[in-house]
N, C-alpha and C positions, 0 to 999 in steps of 0.2 A: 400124825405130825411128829415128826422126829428135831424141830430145828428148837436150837439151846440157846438165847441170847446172850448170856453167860460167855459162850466163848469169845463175842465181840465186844460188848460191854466198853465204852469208854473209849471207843475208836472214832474214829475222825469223822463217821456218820453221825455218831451220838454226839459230838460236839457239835456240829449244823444243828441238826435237829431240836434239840436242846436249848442250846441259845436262842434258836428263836423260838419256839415253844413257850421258853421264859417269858419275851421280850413281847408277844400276843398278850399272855395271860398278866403281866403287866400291868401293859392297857387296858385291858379288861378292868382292872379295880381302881379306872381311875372315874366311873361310877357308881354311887352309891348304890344303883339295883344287883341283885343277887345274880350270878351264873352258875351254869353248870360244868366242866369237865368232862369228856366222855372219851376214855381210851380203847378203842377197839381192839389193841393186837397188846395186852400190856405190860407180857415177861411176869419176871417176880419182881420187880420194884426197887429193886436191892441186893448188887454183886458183892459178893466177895473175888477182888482182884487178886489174893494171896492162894485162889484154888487152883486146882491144878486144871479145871477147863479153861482160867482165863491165863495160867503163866504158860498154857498150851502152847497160846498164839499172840500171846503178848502183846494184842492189837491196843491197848489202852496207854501203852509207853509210849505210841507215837499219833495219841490223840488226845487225850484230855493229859496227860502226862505233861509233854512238851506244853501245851496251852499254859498250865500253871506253871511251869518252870522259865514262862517267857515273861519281857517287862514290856508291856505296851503303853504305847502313849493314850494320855488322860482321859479323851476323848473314848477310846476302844477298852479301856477299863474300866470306864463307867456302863459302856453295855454290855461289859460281860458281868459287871459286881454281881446280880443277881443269879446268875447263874453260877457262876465259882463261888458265890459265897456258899450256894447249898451244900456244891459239892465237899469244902474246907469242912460242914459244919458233919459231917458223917466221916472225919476222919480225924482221929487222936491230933491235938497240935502237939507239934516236936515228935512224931514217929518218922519223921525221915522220907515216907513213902507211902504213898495210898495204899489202901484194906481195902474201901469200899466205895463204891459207884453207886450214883442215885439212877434209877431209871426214872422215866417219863411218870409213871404213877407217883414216886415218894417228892421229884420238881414240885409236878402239880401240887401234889398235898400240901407241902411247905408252902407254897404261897397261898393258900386260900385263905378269905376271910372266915368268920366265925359265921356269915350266913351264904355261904357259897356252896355245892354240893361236887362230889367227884363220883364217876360210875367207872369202875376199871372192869375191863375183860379178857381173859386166857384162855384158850383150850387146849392148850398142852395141863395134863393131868396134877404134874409133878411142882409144875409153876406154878396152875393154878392154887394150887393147897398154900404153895409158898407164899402167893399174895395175897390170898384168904386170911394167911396168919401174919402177917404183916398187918392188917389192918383192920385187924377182931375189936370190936366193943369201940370202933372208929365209927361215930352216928354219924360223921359227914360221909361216909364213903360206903359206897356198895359195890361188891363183888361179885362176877359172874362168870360158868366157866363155860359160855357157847361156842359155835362158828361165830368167828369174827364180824362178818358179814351178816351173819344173822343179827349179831348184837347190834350193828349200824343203824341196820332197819328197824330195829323194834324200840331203839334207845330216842329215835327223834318222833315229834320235836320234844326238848326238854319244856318242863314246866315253867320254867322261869323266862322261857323267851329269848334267854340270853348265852349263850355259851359258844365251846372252844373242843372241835371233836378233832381227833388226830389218829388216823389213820396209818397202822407202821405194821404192814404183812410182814413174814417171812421170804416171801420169794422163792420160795423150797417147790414151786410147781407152776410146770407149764400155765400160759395164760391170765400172770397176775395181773397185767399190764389191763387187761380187757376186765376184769371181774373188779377195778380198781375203777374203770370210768364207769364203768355200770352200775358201782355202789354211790360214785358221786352223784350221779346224773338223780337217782332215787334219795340221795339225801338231800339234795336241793329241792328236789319238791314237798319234800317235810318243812324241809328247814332253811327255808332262802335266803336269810338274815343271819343266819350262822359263822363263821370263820370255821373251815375246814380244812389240816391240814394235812393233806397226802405224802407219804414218805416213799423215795422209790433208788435202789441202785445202777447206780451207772457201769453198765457192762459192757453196754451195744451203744452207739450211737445211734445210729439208726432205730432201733428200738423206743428209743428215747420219744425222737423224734417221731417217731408214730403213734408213739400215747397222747405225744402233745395235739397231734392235729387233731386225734377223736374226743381229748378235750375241750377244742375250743370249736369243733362241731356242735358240741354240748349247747351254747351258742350261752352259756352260763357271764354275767356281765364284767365280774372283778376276779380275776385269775391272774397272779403272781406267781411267777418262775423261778426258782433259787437254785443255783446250780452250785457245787463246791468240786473240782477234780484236784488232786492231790501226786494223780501222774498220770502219763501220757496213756487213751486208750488201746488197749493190743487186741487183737484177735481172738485172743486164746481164753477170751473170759472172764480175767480177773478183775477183781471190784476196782475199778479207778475212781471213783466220785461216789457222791451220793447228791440227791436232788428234793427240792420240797415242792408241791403245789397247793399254796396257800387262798384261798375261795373267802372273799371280803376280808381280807388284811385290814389289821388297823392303819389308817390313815399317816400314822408316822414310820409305820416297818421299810415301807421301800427307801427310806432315807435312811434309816438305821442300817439295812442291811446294806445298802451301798458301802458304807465308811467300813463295815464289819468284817464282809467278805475278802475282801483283797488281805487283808491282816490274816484272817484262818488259813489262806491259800500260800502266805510265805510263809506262815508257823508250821504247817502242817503237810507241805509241799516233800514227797519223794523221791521226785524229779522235774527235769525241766518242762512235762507235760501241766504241770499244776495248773489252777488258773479258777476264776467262776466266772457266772454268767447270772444277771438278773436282769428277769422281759417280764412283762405285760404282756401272756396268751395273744391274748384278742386288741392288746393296745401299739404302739407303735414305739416308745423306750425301750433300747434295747443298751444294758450297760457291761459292758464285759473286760474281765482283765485276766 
């Protein structure tokens, strides 16, 4: 496994991502039972945007960058406050310029309660260690450094009954598309009551659209769609969007993210191809701008 999340860190996938990640886990504590956390693919936790992997590709200046340097209306800053609040709270006030990007594992930690638990997992070697030491003599959180996919399987169901697993591969190898339904299809027979959220790049159309039919072959009951493109699809491969499929959403997300989406897509928009898309798999709302 060669792929660095470092060098993307803070780009326009990780703002999708992210926001709603937040805006799940949430809801999650807006009951008093305990959850769990469980990150299957989960980097080291915590970028340095000042290194030379991330001023590489500079992807985070026209993703989480622009997002904070925009003023949105009241409405669209209240569902992001939790999520830009973390990120403000990992960066010097009055430095001018972000240092440092929260990945998906240090979101989750900040928000949990005091009896809620986090499982993070890497196996990239280098990462792993990084996140290992990030979250030493952390009793809420445990660290693991398998296959991914092994972690899926062996992590459900949580104890508590209750949780929020997020699913965010690399993409670095043929057939992720297929080894992604096939990890669902096995996680919902563990964990049926779960919120699962699948993270996936938009390269191919087409591609896209054939993950989606063997998902809702799955014949799985509550699958939400989230599409984000930021520019027109080309031929040639390049990352134009990124996309989530969310498995038992909280009951208020498909209204949050209606209002949400259109706002990320003109902040974050690099050409006139921009635009999202949020459906119901298997239901009949289809909202797209």
């Amino acid at each position: 496994m060669n792929y660095r999340h470092i060098y993307h860190a803070g780009n326009f996938a990780d703002v999708l991502k992210h926001a709603a990640l937040t805006l799940v886990i949430e809801h999650m504590k807006g009951k008093d039972a305990p959850f769990r956390v469980i990150d299957t693919h989960a980097g080291t936790g915590l970028y340095d945007l000042a290194s030379d992997e991330a001023q590489k590709t500079g992807e985070w200046r026209h993703g989480i960058g622009r997002l904070l340097a925009a003023e949105p209306p009241s409405d669209i800053a209240a569902l992001l406050a939790p999520y830009l609040d973390l990120v403000r709270a990992e960066n010097a006030a009055g430095a001018g310029t972000l240092q440092s990007y929260p990945g998906s594992p240090l979101i989750a930690r900040r928000l949990l309660r005091r009896e809620d638990r986090l499982v993070v997992n890497e196996a990239h070697p280098e990462d792993a260690e990084r996140l290992a030491r990030l979250f030493a003599r952390d009793r809420q959180v445990k660290t693991m450094d398998i296959d991914g996919w092994t972690a899926l399987r062996s992590l459900l169901p949580p104890k508590e009954r209750r949780g929020v697993v997020l699913v965010d591969p690399p993409f670095e190898e043929p057939g992720e598309f297929t080894r992604m339904a096939e990890g669902l299809a096995a996680a919902h027979r563990r964990f049926a009551t779960g919120t699962v959220i699948l993270w996936y790049p938009i390269k191919d159309a087409r591609a896209v659209r054939a993950f989606e039919r063997k998902l809702t072959a799955l014949a799985i009951p509550k699958l939400l769609s989230v599409e984000l493109l930021v520019r027109e699809i080309h031929k040639d491969g390049e990352l134009a969007g990124s996309g989530l499929v969310i498995v038992n959403p909280p009951f208020t997300l498909e209204e949050k993210l209606a209002r949400l989406l259109p706002y990320l897509s003109a902040v974050l928009a690099r050409d006139a191809g921009a635009g999202s898309r949020l459906s119901w798999l298997t239901g009949e709302r289809i909202t797209s701008s």
